[in-house]
Short mmCIF file of the C-alpha atoms (twelve columns), coordinates in Angstrom:
data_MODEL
# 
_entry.id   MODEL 
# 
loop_
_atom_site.group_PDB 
_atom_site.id 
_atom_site.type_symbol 
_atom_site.label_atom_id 
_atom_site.label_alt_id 
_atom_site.label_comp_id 
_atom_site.label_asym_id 
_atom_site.label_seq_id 
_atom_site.Cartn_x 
_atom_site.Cartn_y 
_atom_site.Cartn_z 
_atom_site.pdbx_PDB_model_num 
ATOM 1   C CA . UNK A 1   33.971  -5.422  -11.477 1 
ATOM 2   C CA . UNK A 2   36.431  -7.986  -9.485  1 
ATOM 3   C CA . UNK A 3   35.410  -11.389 -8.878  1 
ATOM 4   C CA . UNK A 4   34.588  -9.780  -5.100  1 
ATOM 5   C CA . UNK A 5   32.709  -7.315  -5.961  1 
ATOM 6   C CA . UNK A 6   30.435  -9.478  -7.752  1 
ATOM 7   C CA . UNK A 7   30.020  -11.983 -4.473  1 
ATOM 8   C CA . UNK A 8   29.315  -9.128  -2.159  1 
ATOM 9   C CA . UNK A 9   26.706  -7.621  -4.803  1 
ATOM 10  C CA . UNK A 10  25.128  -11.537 -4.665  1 
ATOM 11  C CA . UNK A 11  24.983  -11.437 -0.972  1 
ATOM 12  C CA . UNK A 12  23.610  -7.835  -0.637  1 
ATOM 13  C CA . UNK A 13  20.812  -9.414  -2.290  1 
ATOM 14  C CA . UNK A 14  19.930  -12.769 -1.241  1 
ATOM 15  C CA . UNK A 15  17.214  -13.022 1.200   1 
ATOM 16  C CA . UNK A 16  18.294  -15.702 3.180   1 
ATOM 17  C CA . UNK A 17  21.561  -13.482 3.872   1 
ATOM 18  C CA . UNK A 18  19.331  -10.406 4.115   1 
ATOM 19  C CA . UNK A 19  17.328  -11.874 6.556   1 
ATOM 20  C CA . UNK A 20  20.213  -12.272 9.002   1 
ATOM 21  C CA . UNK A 21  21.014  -8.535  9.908   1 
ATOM 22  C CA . UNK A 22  19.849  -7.284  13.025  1 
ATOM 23  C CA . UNK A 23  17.137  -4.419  12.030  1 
ATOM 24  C CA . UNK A 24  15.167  -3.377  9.070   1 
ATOM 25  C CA . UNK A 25  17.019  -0.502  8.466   1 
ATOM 26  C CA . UNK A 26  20.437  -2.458  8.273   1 
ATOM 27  C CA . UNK A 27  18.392  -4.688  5.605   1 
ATOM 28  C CA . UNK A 28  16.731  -1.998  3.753   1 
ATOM 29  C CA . UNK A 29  20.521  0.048   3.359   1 
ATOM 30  C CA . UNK A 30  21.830  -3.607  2.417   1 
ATOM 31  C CA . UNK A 31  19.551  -4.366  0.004   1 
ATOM 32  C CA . UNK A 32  19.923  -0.505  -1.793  1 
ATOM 33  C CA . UNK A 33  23.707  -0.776  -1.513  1 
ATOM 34  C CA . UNK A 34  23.659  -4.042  -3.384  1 
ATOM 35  C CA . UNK A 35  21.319  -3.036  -6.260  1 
ATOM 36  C CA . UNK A 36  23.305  0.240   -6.986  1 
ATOM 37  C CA . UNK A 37  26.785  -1.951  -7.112  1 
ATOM 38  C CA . UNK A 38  24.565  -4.139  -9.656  1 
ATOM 39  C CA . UNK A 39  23.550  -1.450  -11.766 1 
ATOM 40  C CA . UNK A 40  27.151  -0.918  -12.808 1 
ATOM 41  C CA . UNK A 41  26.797  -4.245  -14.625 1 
ATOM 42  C CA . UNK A 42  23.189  -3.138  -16.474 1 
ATOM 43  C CA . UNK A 43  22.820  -1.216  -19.466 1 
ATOM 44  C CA . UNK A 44  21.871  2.196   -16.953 1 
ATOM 45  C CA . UNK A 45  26.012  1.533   -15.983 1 
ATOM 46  C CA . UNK A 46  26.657  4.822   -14.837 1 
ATOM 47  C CA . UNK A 47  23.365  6.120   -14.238 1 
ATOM 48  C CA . UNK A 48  22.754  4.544   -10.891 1 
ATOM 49  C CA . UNK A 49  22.196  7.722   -8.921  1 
ATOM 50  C CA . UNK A 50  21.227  10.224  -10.898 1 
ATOM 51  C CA . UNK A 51  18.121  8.375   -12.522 1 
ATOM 52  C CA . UNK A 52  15.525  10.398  -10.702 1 
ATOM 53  C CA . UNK A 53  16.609  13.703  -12.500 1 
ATOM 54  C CA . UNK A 54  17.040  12.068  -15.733 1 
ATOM 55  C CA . UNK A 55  13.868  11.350  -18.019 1 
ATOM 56  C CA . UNK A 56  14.351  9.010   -21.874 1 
ATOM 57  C CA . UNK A 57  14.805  11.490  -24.629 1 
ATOM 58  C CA . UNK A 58  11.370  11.280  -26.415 1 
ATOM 59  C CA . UNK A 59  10.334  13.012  -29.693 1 
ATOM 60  C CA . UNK A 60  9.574   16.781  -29.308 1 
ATOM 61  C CA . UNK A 61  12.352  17.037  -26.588 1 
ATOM 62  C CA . UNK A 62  15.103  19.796  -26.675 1 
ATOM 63  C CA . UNK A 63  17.824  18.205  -28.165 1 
ATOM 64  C CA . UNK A 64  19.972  20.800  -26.014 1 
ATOM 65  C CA . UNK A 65  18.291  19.347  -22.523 1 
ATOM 66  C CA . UNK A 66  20.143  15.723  -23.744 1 
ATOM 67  C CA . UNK A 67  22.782  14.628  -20.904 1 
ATOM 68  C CA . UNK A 68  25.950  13.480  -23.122 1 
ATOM 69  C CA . UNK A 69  27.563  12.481  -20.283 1 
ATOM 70  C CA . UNK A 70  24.709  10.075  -19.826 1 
ATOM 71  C CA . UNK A 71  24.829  9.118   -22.944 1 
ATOM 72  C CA . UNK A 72  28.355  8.575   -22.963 1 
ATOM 73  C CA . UNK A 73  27.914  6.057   -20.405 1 
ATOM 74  C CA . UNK A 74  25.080  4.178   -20.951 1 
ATOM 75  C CA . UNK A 75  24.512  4.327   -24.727 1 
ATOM 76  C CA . UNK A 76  21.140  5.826   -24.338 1 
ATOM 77  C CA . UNK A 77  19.220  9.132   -24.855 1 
ATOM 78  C CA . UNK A 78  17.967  11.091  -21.695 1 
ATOM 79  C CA . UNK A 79  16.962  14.593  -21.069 1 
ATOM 80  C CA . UNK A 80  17.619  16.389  -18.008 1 
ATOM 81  C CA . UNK A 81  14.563  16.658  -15.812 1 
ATOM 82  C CA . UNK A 82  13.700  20.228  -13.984 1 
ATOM 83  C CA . UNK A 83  12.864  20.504  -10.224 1 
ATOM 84  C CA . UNK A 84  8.732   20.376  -11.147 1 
ATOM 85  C CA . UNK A 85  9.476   17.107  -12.665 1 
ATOM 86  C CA . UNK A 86  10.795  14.800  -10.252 1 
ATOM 87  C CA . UNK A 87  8.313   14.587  -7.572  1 
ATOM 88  C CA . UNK A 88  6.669   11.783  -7.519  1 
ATOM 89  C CA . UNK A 89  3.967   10.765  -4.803  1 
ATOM 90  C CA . UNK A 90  3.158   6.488   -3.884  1 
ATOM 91  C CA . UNK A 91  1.963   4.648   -2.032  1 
ATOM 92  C CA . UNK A 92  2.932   0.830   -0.790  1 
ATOM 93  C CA . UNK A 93  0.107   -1.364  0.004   1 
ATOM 94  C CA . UNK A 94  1.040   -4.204  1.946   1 
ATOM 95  C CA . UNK A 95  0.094   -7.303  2.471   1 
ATOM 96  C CA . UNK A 96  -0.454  -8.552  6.211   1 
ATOM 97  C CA . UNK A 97  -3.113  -11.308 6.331   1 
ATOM 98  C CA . UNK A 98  -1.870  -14.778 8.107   1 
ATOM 99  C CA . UNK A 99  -1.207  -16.168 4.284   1 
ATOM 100 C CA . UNK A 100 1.576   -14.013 4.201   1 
ATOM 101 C CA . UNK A 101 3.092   -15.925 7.258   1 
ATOM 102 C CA . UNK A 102 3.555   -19.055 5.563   1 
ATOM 103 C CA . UNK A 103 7.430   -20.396 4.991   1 
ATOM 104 C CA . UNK A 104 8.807   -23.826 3.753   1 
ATOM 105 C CA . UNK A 105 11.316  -25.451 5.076   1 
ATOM 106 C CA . UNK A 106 14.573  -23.328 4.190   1 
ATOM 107 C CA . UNK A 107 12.746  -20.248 3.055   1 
ATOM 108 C CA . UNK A 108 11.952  -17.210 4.911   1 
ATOM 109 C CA . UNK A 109 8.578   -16.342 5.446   1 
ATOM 110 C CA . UNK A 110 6.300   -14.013 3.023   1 
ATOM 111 C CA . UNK A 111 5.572   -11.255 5.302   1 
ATOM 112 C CA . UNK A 112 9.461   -11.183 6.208   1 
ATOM 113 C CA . UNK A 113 10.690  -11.066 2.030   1 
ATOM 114 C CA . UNK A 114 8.032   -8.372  1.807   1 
ATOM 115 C CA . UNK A 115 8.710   -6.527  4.412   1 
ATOM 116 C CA . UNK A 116 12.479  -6.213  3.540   1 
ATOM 117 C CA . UNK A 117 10.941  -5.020  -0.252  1 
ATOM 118 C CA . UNK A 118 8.911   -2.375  0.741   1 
ATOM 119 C CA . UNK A 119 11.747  -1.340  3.304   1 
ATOM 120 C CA . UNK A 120 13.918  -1.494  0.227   1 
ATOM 121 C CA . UNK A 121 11.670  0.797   -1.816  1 
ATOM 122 C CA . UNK A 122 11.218  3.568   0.893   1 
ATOM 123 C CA . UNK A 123 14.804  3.415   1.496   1 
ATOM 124 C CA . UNK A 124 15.287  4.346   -2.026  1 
ATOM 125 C CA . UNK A 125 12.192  6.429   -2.606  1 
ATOM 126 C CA . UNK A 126 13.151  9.126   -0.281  1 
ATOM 127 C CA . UNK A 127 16.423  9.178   -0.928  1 
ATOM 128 C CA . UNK A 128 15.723  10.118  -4.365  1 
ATOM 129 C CA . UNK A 129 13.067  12.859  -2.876  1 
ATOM 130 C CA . UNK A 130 10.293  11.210  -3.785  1 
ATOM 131 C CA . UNK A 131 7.055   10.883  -1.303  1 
ATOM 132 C CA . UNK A 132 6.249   7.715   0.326   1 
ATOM 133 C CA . UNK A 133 3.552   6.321   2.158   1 
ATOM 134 C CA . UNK A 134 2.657   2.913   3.650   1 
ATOM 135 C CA . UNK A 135 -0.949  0.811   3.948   1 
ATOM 136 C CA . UNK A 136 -1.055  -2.403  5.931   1 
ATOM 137 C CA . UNK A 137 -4.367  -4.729  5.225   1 
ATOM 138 C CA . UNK A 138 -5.641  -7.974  5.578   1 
ATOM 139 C CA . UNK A 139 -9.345  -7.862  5.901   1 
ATOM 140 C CA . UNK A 140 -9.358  -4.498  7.204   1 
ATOM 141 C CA . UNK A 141 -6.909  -1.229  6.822   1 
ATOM 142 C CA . UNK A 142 -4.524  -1.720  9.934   1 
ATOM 143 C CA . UNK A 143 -2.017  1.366   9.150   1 
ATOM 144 C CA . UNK A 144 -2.106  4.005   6.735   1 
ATOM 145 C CA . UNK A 145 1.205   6.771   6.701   1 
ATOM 146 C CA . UNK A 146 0.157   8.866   4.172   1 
ATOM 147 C CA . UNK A 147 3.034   10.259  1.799   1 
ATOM 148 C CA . UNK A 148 5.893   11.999  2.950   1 
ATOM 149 C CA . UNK A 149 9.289   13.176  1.069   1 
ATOM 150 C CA . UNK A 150 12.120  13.534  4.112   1 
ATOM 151 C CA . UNK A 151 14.115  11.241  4.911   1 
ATOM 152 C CA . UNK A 152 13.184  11.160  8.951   1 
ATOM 153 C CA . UNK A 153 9.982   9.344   7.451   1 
ATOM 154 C CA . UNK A 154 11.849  6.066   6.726   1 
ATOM 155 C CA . UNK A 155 12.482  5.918   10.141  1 
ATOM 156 C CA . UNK A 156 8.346   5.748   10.901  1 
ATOM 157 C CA . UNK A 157 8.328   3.334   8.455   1 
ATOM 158 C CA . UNK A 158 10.732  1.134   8.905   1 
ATOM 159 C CA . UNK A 159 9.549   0.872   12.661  1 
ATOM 160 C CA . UNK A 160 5.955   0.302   11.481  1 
ATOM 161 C CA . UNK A 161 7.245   -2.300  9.588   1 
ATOM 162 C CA . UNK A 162 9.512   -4.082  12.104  1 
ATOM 163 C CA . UNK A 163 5.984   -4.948  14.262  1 
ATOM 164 C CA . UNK A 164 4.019   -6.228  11.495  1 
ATOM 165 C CA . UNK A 165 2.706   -9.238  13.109  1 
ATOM 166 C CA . UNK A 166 0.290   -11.349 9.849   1 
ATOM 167 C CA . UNK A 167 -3.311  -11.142 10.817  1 
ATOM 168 C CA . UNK A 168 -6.762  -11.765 9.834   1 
ATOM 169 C CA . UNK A 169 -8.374  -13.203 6.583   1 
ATOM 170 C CA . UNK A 170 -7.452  -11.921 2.989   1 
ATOM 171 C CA . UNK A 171 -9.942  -9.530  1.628   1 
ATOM 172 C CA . UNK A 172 -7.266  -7.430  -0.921  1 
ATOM 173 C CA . UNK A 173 -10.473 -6.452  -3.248  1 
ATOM 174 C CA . UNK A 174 -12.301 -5.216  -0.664  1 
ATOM 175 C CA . UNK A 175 -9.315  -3.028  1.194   1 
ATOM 176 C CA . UNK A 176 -7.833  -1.812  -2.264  1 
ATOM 177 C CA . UNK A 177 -11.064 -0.099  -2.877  1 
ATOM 178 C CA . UNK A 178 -11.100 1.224   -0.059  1 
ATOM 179 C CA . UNK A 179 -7.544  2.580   0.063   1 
ATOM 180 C CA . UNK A 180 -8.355  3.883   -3.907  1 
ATOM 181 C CA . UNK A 181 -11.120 6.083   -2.651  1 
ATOM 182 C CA . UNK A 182 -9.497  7.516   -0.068  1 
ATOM 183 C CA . UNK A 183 -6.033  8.893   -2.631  1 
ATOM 184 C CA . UNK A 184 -7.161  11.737  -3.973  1 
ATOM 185 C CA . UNK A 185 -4.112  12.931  -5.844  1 
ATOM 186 C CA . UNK A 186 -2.876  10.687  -8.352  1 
ATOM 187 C CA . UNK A 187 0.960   9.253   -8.189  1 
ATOM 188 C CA . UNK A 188 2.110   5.458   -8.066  1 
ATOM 189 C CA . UNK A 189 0.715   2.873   -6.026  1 
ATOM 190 C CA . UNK A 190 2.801   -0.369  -5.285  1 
ATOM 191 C CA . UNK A 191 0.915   -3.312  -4.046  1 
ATOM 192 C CA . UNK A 192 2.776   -6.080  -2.269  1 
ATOM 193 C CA . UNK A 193 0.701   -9.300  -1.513  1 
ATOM 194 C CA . UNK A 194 0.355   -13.560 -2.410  1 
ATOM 195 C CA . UNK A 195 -2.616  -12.502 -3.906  1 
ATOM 196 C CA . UNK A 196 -4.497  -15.436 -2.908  1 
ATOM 197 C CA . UNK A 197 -7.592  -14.144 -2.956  1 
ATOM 198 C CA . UNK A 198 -10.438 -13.916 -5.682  1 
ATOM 199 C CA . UNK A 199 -8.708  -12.727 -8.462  1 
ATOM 200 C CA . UNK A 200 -11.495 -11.551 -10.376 1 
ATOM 201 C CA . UNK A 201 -12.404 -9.584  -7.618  1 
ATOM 202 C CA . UNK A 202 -8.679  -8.142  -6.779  1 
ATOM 203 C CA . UNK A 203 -8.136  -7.362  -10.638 1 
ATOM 204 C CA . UNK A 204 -11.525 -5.541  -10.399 1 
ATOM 205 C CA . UNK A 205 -10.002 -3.040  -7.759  1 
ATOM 206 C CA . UNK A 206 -7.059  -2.582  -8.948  1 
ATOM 207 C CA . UNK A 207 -8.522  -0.965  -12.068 1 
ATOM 208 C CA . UNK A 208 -10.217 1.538   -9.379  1 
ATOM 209 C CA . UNK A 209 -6.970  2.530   -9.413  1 
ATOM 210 C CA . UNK A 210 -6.166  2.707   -12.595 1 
ATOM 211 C CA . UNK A 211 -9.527  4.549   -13.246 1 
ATOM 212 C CA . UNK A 212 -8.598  7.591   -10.833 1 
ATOM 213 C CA . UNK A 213 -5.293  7.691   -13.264 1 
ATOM 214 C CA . UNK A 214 -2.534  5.986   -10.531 1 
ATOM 215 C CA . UNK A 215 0.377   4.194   -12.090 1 
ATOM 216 C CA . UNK A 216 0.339   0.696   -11.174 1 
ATOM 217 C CA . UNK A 217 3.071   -1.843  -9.821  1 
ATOM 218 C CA . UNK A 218 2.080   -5.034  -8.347  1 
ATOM 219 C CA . UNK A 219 4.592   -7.491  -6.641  1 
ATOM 220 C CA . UNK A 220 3.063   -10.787 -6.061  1 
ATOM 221 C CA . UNK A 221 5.243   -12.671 -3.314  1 
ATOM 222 C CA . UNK A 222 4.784   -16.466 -3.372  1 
ATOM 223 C CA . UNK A 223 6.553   -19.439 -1.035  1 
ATOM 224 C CA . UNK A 224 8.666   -21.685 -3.911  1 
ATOM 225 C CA . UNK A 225 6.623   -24.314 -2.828  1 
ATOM 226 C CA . UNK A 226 3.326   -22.661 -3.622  1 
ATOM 227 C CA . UNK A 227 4.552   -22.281 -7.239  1 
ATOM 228 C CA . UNK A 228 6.459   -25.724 -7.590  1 
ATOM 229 C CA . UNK A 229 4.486   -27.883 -5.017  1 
ATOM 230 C CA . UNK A 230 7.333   -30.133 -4.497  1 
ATOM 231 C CA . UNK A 231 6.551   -31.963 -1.408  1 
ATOM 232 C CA . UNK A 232 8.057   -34.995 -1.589  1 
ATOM 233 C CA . UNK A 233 6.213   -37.150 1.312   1 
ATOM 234 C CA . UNK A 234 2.491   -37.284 2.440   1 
ATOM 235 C CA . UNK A 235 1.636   -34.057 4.643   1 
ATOM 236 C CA . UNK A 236 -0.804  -32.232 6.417   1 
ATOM 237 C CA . UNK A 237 -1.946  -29.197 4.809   1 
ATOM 238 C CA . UNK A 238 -3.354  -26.716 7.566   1 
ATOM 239 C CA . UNK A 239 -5.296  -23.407 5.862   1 
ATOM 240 C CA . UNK A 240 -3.428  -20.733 7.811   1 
ATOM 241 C CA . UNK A 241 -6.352  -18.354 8.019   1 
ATOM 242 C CA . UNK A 242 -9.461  -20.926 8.648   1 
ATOM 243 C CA . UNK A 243 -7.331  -23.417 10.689  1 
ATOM 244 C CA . UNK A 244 -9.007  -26.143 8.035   1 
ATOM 245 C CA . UNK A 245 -6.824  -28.807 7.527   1 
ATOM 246 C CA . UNK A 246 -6.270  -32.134 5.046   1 
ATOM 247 C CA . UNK A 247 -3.987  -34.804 4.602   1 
ATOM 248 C CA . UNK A 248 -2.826  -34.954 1.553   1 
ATOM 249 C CA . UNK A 249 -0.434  -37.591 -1.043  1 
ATOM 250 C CA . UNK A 250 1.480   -34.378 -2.813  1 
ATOM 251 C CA . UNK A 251 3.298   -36.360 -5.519  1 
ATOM 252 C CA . UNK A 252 -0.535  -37.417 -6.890  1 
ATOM 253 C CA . UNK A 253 -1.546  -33.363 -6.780  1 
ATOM 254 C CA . UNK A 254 1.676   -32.092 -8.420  1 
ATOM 255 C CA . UNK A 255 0.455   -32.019 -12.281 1 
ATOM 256 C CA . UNK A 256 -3.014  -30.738 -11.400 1 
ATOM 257 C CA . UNK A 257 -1.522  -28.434 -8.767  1 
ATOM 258 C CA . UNK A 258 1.054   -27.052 -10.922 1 
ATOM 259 C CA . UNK A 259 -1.674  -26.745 -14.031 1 
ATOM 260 C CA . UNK A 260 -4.517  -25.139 -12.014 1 
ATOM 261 C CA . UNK A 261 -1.936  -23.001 -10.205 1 
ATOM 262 C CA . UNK A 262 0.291   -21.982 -13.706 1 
ATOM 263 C CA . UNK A 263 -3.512  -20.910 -15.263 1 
ATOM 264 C CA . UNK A 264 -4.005  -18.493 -12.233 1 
ATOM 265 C CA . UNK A 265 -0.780  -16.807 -12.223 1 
ATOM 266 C CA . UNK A 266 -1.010  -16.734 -16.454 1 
ATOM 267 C CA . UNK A 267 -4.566  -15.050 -15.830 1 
ATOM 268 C CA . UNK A 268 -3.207  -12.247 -13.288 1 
ATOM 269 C CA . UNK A 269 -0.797  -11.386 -15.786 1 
ATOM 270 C CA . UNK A 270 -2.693  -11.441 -18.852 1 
ATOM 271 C CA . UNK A 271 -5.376  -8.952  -17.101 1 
ATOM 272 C CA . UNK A 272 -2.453  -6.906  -15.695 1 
ATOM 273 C CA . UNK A 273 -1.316  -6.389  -19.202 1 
ATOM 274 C CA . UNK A 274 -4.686  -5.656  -20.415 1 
ATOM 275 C CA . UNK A 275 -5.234  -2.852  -17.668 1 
ATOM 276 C CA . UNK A 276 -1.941  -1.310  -17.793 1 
ATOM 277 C CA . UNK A 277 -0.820  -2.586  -14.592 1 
ATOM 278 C CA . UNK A 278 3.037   -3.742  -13.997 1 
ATOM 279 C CA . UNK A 279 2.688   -7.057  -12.756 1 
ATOM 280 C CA . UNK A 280 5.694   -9.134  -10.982 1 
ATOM 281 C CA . UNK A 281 5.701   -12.784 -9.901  1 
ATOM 282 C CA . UNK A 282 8.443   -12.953 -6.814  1 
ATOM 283 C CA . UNK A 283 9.281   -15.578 -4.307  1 
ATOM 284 C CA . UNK A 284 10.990  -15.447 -1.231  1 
ATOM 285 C CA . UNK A 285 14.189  -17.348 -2.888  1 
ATOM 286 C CA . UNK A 286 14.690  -14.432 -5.674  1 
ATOM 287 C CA . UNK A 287 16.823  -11.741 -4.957  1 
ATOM 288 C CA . UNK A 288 15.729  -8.484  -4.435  1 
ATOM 289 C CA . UNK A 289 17.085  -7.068  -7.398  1 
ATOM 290 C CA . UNK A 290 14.651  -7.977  -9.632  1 
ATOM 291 C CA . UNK A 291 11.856  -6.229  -7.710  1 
ATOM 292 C CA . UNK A 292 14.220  -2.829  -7.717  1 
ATOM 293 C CA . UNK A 293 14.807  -3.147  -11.633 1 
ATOM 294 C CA . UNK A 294 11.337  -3.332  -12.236 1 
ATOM 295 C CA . UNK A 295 10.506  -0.037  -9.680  1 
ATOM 296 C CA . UNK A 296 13.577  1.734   -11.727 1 
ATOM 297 C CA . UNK A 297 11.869  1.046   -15.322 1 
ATOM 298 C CA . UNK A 298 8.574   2.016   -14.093 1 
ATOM 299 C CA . UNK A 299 10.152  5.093   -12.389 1 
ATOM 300 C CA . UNK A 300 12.001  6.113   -15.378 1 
ATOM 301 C CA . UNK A 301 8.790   5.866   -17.544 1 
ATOM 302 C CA . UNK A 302 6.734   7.703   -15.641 1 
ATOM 303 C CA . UNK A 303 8.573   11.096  -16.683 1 
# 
């Protein structure tokens, strides 16, 4: 790959570039473009496109069913998937509640990053065939597109997407449930949210998930300065969903901030682990690629 070809992969992925283009589905093509250029430099280098109809050899395969040409290329052992095997059926679950509207100075805001995700992940869903669906929620279900495999669906989704305004109170526990018992056929369901809710609560529904035998991938989308708290003069904090707000002498909150905030995010992914969920800390500053490797390993896996 030429020293160019590595800057434009960079810049497919960067959100603050990202965020520039003039529509979603500019951003979403972007953003796929740029992670299939990178996946010539990972160890699935020259398995980019095909992934969906290739499966990892496991014991008990047909050795004849291998793809040499696969293996050729990336060093690893995968069997050739048949028609039956491919389809896969998920669900996004995003995010919308007015936490998700927060931004620090120089960042974009949450909703935005996550918006340009799950555009991302559609984008690439259905052009691998797969069947894709979209939930909006803060306190309540605002939109649910059930799962569809054509391509004319992005387009419903991507518009959906594009008027997403961030709106009421978080109540994730409450809507997941409610979203679990209405999927009646199992598949993958990606959730996309800051998760600042009660986690005992959230964890506690997404196991209703798990329970009705739905692959799991969460992608928890934070503001840098929500992980790092690095204010650096006295500010007014305003609570963007109760309009509360307190003045506040940051540098004096950083090590208990930091600690208290470190043991939450430790205890989401320790629970995730223990319930079989994929769990992924984001913020808006990381590229996108890192979200899309993580949907690729879990696709892979699940055949």
């Amino acid at each position: 790959m030429s020293k160019q070809e590595k800057n434009d992969f960079k810049k497919y992925l960067d959100p603050g570039i990202v965020s520039k283009l003039s529509s979603l589905e500019l951003k979403a093509r972007f953003i796929v473009e740029g992670f299939m250029l990178g996946l010539h430099r990972s160890p699935y280098h020259g398995f980019s496109v095909e992934f969906s109809q290739h499966r990892p050899y496991i014991q008990g395969d047909n050795p004849k069913d291998i793809d040499w040409k696969v293996y050729a290329k990336s060093d690893k052992f995968f069997v050739k998937q048949y028609e039956e095997e491919t389809n896969l059926k998920c669900h996004i679950l995003l995010d919308i509640s007015k936490s998700m509207s927060f931004a620090s100075e120089g960042n974009i805001k949450k909703i935005e990053y996550a918006s340009m995700l799950v555009g991302a992940l559609s984008y690439l869903m259905l052009n691998q065939k797969d069947a894709t669906g979209l939930v909006l929620y803060s306190d309540k279900i605002h939109h649910f597109l059930p799962p569809k495999a054509s391509n004319i669906y992005l387009t419903e989704i991507l518009k959906k997407l594009s008027t997403v305004t961030p709106d009421g109170n978080t109540q994730t526990a409450a809507c997941l449930n409610t979203i679990a018992e209405s999927i009646n056929k199992k598949g993958l369901i990606i959730i996309i949210s800051d998760l600042l809710d009660d986690i005992s609560k959230v964890l506690t529904s997404l196991k209703h998930f798990r329970f009705k035998q739905n692959e799991v991938v969460v992608f928890q989308v934070l503001d840098p300065q929500e992980r790092y708290f690095a204010f650096s003069k006295d500010a007014i904090f305003k609570d963007l969903e109760t309009d509360e707000e307190m003045t506040t002498q940051p540098h004096l909150l950083q090590k208990s901030y930091q600690e208290a905030f470190n043991s939450f995010l430790k205890s989401i992914k320790q629970d995730s682990l223990n319930y079989g969920i994929d769990y992924n800390l984001l913020d808006t500053s990381v590229p996108f690629d890192k979200a899309l490797y993580a949907y690729l390993q879990k696709r892979i896996r699940l055949h």
